[in-house]
Backbone as JSON, one array per atom type, in Angstrom:
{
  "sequence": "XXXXXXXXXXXXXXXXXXXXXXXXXXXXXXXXXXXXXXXXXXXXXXXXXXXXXXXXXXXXXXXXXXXXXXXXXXXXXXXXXXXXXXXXXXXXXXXXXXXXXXXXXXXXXXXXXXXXXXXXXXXXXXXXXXXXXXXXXXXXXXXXXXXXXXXXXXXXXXXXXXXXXXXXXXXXXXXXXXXXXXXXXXXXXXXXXXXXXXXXXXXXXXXXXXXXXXXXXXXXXXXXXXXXXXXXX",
  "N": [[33.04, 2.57, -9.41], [30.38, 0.55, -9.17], [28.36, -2.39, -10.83], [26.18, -2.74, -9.85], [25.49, -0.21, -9.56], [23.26, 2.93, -10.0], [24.6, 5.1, -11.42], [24.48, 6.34, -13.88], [22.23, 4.96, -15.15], [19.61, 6.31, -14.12], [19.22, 9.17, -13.8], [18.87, 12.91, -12.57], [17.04, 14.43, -14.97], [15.63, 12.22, -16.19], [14.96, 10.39, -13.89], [13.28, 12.4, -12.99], [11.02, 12.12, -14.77], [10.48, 9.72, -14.37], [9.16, 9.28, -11.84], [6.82, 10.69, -11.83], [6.07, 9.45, -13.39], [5.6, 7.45, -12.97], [3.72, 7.93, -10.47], [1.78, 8.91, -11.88], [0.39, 6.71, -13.26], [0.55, 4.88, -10.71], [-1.84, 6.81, -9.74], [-4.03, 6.88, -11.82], [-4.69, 4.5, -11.87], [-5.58, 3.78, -8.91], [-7.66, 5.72, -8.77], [-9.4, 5.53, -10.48], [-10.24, 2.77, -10.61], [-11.29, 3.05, -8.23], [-13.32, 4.85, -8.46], [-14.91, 3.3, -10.63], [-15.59, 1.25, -9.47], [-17.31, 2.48, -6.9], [-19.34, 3.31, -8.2], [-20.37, 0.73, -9.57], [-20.67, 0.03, -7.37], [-23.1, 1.13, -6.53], [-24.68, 1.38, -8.77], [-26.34, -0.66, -11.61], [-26.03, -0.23, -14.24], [-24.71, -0.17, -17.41], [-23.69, 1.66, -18.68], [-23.63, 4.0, -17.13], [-21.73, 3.67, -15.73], [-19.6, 3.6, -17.23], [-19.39, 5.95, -18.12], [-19.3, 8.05, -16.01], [-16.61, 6.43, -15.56], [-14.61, 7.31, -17.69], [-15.5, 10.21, -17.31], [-14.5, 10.66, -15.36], [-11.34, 9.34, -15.89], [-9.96, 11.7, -17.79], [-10.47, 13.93, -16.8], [-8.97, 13.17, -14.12], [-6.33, 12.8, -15.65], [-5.95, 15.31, -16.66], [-5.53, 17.08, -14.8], [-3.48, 15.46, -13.35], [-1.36, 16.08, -14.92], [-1.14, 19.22, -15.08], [-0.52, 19.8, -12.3], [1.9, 18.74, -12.06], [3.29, 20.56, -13.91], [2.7, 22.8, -12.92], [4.12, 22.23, -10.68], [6.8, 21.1, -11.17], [7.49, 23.71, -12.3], [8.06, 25.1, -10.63], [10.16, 24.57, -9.49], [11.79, 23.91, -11.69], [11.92, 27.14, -11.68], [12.93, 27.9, -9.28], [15.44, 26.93, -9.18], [16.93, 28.37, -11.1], [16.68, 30.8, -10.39], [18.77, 30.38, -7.9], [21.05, 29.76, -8.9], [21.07, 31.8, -10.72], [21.96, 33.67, -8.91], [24.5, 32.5, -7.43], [25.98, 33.37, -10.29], [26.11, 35.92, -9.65], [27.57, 35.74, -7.76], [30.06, 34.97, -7.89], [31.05, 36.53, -10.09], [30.98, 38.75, -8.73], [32.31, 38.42, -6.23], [34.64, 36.62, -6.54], [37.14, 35.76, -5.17], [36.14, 35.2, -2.38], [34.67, 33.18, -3.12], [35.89, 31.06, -4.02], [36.92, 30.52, -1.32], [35.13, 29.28, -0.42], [34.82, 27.41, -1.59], [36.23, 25.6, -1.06], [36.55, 25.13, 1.63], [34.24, 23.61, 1.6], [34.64, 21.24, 0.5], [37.26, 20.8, 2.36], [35.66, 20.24, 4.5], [34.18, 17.31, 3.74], [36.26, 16.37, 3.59], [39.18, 16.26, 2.8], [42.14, 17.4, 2.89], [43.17, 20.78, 3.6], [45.14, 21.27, 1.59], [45.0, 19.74, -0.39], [42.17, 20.34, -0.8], [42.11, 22.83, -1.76], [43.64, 23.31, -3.76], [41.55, 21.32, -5.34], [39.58, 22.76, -5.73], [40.53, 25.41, -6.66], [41.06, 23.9, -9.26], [38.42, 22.82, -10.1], [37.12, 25.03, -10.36], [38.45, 26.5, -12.55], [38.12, 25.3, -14.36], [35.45, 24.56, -14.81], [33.83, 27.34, -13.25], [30.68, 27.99, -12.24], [29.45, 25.76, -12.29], [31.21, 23.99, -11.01], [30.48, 25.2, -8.57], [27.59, 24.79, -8.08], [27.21, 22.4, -8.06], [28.18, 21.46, -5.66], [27.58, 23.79, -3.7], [24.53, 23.78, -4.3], [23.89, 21.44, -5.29], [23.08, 21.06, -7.73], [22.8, 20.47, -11.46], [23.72, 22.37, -13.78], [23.03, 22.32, -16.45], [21.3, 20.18, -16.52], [18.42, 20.84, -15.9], [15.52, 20.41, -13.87], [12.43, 19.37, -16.17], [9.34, 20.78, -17.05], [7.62, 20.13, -18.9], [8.05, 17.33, -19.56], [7.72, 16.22, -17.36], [5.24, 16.51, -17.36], [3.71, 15.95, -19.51], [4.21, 13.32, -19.34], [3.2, 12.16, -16.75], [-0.07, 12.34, -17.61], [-0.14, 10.74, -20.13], [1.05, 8.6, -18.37], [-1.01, 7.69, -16.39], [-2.95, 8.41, -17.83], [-2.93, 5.67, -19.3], [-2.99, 3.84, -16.75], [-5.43, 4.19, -15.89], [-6.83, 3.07, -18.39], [-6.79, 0.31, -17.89], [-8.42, -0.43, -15.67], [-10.86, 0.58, -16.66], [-11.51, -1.19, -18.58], [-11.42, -3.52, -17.6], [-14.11, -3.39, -15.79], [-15.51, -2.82, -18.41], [-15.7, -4.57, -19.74], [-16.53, -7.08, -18.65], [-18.75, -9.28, -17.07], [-21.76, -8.3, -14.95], [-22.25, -9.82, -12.73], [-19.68, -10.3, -12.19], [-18.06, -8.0, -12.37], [-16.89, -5.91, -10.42], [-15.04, -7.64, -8.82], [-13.11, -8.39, -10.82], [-12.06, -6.15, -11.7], [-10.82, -5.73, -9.35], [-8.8, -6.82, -8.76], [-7.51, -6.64, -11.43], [-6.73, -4.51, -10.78], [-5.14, -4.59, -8.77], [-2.89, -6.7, -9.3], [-2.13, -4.31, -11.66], [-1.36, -2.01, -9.87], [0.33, -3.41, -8.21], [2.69, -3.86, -10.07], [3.47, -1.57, -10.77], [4.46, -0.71, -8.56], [6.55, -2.31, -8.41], [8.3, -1.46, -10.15], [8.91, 1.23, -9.44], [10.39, 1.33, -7.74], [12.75, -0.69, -8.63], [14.62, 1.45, -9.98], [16.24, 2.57, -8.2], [16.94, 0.48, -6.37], [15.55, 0.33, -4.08], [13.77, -1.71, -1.34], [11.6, -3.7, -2.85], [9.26, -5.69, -2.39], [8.4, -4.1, -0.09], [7.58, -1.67, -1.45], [5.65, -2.65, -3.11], [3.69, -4.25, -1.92], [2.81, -1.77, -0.14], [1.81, -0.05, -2.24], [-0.57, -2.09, -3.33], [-1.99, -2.2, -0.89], [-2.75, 0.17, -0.02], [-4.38, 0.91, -2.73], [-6.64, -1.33, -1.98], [-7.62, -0.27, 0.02], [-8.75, 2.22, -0.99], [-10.1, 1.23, -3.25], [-12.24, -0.32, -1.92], [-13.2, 1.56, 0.08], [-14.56, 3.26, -1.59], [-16.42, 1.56, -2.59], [-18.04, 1.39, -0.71], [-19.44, 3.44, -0.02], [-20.74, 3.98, -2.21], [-22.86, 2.11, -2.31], [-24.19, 2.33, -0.08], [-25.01, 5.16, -1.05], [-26.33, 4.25, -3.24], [-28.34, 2.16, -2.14], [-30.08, 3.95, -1.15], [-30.48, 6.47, -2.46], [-32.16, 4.15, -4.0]],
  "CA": [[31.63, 2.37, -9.71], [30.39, -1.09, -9.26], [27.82, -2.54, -11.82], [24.66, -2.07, -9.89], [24.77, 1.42, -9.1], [22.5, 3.76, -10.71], [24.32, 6.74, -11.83], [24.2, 6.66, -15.43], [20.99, 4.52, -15.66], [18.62, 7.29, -13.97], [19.58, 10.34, -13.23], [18.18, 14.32, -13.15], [15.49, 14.62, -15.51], [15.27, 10.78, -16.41], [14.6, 10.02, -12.76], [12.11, 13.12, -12.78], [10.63, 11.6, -15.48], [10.24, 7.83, -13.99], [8.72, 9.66, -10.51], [5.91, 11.57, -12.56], [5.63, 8.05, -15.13], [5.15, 6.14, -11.76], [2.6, 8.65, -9.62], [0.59, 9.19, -12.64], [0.14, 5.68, -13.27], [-0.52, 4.95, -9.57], [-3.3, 7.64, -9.54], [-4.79, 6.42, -12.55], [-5.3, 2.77, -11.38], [-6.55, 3.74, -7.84], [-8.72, 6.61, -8.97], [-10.52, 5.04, -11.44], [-10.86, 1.43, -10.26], [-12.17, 3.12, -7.27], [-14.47, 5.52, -9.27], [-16.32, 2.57, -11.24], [-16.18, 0.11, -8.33], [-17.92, 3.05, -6.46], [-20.54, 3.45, -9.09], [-20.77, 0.3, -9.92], [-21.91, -0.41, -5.88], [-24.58, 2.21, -6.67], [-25.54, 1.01, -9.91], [-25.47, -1.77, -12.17], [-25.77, 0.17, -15.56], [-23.13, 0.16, -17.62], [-23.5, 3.01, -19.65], [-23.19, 5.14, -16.48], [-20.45, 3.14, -15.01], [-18.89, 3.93, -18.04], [-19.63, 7.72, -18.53], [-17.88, 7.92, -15.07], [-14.57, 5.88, -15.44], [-13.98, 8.27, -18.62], [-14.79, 11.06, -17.1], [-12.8, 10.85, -14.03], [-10.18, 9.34, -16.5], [-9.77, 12.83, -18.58], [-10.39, 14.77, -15.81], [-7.85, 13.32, -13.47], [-5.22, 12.98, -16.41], [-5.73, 16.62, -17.3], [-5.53, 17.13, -13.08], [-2.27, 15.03, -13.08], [-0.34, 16.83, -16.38], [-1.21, 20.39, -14.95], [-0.33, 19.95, -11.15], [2.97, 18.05, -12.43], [3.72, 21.28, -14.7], [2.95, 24.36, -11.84], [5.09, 21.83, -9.7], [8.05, 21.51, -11.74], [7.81, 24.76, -13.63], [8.2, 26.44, -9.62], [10.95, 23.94, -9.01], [12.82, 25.2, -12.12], [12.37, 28.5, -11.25], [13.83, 28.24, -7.99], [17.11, 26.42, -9.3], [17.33, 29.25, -11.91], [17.05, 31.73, -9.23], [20.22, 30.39, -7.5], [22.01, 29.83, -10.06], [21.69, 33.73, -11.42], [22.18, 34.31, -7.69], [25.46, 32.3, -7.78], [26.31, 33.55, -11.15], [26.71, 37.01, -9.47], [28.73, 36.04, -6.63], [31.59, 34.31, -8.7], [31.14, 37.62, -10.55], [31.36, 40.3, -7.73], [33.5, 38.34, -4.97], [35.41, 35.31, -6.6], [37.9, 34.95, -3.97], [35.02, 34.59, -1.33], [33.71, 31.82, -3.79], [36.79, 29.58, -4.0], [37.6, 30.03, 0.09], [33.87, 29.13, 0.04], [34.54, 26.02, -1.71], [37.72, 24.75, -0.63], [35.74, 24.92, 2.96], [33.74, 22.55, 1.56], [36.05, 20.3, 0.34], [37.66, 20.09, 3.86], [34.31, 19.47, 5.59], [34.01, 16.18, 2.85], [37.31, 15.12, 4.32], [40.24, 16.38, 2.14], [42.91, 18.36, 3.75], [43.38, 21.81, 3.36], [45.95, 21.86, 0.66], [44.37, 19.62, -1.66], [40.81, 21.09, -0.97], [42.51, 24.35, -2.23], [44.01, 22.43, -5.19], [40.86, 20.67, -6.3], [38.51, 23.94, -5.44], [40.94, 25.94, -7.87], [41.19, 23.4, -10.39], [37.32, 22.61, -10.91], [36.91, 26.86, -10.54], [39.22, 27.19, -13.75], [37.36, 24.09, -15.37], [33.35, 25.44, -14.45], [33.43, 27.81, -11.75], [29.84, 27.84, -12.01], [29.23, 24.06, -12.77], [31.41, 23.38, -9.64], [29.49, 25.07, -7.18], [26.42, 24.71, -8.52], [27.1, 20.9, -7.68], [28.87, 21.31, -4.48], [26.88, 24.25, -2.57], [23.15, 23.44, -4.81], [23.05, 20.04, -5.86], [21.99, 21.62, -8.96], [23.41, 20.19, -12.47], [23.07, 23.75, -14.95], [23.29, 21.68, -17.64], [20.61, 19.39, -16.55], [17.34, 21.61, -14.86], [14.05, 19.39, -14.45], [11.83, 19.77, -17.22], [8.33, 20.58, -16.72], [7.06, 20.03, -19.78], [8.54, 16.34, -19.66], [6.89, 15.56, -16.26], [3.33, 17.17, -17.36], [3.32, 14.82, -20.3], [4.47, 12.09, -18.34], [1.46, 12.37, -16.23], [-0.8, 12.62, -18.41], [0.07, 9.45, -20.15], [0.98, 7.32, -17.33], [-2.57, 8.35, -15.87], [-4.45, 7.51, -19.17], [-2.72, 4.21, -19.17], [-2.84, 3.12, -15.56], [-6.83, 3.95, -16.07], [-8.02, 2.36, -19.26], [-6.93, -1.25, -17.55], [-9.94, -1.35, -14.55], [-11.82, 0.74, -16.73], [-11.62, -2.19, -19.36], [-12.35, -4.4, -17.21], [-15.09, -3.1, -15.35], [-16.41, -2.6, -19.14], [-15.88, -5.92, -20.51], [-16.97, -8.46, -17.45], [-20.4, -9.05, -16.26], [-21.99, -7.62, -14.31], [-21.8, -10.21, -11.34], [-17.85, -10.43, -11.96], [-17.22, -6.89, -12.57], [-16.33, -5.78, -9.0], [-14.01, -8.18, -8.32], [-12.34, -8.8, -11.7], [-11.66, -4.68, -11.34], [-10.24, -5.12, -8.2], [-8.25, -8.28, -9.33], [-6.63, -6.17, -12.32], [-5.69, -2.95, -9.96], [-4.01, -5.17, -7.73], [-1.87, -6.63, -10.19], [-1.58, -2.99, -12.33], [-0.49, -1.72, -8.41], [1.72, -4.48, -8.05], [3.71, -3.97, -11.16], [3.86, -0.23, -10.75], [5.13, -0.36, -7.2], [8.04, -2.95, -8.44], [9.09, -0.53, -11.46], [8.86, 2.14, -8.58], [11.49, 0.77, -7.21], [14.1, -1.02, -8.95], [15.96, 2.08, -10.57], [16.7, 3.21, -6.95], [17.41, -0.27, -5.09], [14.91, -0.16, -3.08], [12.77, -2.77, -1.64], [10.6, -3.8, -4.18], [8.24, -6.05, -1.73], [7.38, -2.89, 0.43], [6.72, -0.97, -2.08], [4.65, -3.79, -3.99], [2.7, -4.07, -0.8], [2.07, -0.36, -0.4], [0.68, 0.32, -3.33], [-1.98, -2.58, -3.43], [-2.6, -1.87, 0.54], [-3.43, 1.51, -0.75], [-5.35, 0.98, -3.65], [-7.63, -1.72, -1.72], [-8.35, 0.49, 1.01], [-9.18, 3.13, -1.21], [-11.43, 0.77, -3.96], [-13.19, -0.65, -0.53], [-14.0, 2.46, 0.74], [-15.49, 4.29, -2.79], [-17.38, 0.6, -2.86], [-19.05, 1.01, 0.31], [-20.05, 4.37, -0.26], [-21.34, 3.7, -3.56], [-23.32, 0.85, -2.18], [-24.81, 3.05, 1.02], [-25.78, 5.82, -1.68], [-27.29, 3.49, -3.82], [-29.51, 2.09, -1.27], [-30.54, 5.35, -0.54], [-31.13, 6.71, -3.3], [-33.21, 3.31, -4.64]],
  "C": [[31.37, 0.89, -9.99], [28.87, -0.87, -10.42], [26.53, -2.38, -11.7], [24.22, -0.94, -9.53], [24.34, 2.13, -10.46], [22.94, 5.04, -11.1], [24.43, 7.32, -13.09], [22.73, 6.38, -15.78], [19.64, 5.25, -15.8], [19.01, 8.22, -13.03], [18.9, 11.86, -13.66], [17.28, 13.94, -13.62], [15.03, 13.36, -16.04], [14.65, 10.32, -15.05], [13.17, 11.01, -12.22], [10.66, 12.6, -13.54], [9.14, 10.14, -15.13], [9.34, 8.22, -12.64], [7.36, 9.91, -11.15], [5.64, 10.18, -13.56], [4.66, 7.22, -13.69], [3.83, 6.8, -10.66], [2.03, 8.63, -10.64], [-0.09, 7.83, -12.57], [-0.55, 5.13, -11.98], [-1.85, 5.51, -9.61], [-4.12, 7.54, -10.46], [-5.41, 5.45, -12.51], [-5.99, 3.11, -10.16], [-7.39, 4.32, -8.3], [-9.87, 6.47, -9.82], [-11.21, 4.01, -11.39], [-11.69, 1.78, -9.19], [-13.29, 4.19, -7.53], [-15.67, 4.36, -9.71], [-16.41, 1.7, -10.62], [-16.93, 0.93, -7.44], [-19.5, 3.2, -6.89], [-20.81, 2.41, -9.26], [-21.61, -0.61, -8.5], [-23.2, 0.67, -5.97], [-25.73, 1.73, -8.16], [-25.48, -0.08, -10.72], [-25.54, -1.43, -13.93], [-25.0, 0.5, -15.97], [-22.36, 1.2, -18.41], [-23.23, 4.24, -18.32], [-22.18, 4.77, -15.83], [-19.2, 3.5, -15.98], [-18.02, 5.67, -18.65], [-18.84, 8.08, -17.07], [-16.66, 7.81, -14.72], [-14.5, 6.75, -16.73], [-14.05, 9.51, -17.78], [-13.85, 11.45, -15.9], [-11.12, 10.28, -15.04], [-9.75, 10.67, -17.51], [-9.63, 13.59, -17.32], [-9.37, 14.48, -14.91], [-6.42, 12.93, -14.74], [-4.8, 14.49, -16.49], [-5.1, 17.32, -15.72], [-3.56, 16.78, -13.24], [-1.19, 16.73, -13.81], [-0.08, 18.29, -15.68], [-0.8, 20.5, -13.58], [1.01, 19.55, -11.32], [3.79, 19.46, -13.21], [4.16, 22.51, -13.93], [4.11, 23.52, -10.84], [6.54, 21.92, -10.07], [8.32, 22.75, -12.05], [8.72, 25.72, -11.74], [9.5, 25.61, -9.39], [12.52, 24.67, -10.19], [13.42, 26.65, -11.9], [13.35, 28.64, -10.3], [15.47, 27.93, -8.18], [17.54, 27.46, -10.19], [17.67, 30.19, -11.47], [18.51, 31.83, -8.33], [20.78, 30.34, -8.16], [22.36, 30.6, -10.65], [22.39, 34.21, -10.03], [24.0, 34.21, -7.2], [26.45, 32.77, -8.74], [27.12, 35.07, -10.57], [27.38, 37.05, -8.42], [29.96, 35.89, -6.81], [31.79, 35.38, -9.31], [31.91, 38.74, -9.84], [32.15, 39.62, -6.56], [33.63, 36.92, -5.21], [36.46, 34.61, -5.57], [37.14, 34.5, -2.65], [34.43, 33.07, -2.01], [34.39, 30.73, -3.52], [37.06, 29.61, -2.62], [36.46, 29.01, 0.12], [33.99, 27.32, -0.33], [35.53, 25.15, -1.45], [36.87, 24.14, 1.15], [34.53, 23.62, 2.9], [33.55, 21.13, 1.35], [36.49, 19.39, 1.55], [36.52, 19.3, 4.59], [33.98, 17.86, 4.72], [35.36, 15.56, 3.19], [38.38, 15.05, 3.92], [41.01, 17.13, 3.13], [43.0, 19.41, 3.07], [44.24, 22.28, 2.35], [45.25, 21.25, -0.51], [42.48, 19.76, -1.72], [40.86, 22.3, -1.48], [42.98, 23.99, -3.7], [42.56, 22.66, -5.85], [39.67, 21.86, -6.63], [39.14, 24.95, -6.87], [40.82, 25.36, -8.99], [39.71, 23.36, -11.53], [36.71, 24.5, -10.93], [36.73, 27.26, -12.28], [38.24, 26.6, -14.81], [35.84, 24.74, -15.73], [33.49, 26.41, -13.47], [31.55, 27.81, -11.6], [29.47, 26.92, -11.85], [29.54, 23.67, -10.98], [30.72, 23.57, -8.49], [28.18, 25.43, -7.25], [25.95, 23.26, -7.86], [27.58, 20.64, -6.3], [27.77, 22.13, -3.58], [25.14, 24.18, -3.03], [22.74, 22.61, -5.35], [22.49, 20.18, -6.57], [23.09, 21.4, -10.23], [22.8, 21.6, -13.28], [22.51, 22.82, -15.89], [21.78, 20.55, -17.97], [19.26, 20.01, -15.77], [16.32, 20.6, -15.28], [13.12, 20.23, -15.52], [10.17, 20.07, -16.84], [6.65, 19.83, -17.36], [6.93, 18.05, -19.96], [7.69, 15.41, -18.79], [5.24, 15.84, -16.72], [3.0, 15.75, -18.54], [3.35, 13.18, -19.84], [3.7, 11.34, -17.6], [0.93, 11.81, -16.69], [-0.76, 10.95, -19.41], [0.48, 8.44, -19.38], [-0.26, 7.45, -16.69], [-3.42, 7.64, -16.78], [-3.99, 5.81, -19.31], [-3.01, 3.0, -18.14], [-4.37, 3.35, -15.54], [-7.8, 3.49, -16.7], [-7.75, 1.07, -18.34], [-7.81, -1.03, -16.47], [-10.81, -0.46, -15.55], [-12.35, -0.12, -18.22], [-11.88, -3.36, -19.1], [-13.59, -4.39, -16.8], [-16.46, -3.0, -16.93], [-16.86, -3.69, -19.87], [-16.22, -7.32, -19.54], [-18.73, -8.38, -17.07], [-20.77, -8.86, -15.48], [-21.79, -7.97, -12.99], [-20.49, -10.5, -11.03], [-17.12, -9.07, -11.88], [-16.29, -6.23, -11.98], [-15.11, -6.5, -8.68], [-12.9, -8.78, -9.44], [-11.41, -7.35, -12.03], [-10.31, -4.47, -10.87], [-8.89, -5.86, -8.6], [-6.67, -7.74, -10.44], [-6.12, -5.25, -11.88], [-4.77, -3.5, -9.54], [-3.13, -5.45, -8.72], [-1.07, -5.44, -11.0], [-0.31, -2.51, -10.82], [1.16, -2.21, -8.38], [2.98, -4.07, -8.8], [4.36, -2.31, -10.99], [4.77, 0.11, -9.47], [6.62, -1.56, -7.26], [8.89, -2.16, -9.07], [9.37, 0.38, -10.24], [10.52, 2.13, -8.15], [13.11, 0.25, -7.05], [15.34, -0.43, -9.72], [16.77, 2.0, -9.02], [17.78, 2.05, -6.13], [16.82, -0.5, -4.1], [13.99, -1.23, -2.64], [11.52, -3.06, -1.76], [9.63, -4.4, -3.15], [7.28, -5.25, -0.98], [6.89, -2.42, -0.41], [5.8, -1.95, -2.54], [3.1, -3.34, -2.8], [1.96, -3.04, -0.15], [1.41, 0.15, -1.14], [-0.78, -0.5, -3.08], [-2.65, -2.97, -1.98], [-3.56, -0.87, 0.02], [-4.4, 1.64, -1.28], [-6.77, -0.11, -3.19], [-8.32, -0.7, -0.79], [-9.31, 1.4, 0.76], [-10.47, 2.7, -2.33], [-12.4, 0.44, -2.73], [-14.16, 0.4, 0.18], [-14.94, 3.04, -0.48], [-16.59, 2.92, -2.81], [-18.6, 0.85, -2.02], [-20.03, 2.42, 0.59], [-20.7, 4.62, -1.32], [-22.49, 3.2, -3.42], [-24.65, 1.51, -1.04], [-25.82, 4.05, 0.24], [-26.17, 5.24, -2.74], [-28.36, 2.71, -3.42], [-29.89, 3.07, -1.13], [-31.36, 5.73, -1.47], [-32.34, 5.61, -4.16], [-34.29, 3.38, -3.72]]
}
């Protein structure tokens, strides 16, 4: 294990965690900067520009937390499901279990005697554990949480939305728009580097994806804001 790999730093439900910290956050900064830059091309009052970026900020927090919760909660289920499912095969036909995993062993590139070795050994050690990790990529010990990700949400969401809707509340009126947009991009920015650097991946794409994203998507709520505010005036 060399010094920049990641497999202590974020792993299982820490990494479920940081996924659900980092989408909430995203969807809090686009959805809201492009909520009161929408409204605020329709209007220039700030009491309704305001009554807006809250309630789309509650409403998509509460949105995040609860779609984050039925998502995980079905994700647990399903690993719980194999795992009883497993539970009763090591039960009712153990010697099918260990050919099962020695076979898998070999296919990873061991030879046949010590794929029979190491298959018995980690059996005696976990038999469940072992092929829990070998044929389901499923830690028992470690199942995602749902509860963990819903909250997760839910505060990365309310966070990644008070900053444009603090700006949009504290700038004037002829800066508001673009001092908004100004602070997403940067929020974006920062969120799509964190995104990134448990994994290794590169941080510039992502950077650049996010605040592609989030202009496209303040630009467009602007110009539709702006269309039904002519309209309606």
């Amino acid at each position: 294990m060399t010094h920049h790999e990641p497999h202590d730093e974020v792993t299982g439900d820490r990494m479920n965690w940081l996924r659900a910290g980092v989408l909430g956050a995203n969807d809090g900064i686009v959805s809201t900067a492009s909520l009161v830059v929408g409204v605020a091309g329709a209007t220039t009052d700030r009491a309704q520009i305001l009554v807006a970026g809250l309630a789309g900020l509650f409403a998509g927090a509460m949105s995040m937390a609860s779609g984050e919760y039925v998502s995980v909660s079905s994700q647990r289920d399903a690993e719980r499901a194999l795992l009883a499912q497993e539970r009763a095969e090591l039960r009712d036909m153990p010697e099918q279990e260990l050919q099962e995993l020695t076979e898998i062993y070999k296919g990873k590139g061991l030879d046949a005697q010590t794929a029979e070795e190491v298959a018995k050994q980690l059996t005696k050690h976990d038999a469940l554990a072992a092929h829990a990790e070998a044929e389901l990529h499923i830690d028992p010990d470690e199942l995602t949480n749902p509860w963990g990700a819903a909250i997760a949400s839910f505060i990365a969401f309310t966070i990644g939305a008070l900053l444009p809707l603090a700006a949009i509340a504290f700038t004037s009126t002829t800066l508001r728009v673009p001092v908004t947009v100004v602070a997403a991009i940067l929020a974006l920015a920062l969120t799509g580097f964190v995104s990134a650097r448990p994994s290794g991946a590169d941080k510039r794409r992502a950077v650049v994806r996010n605040v592609v994203g989030g202009l496209i998507a303040m630009g467009v709520t602007y110009a539709i804001g702006s269309l039904v505010g002519q309209g309606i005036g």
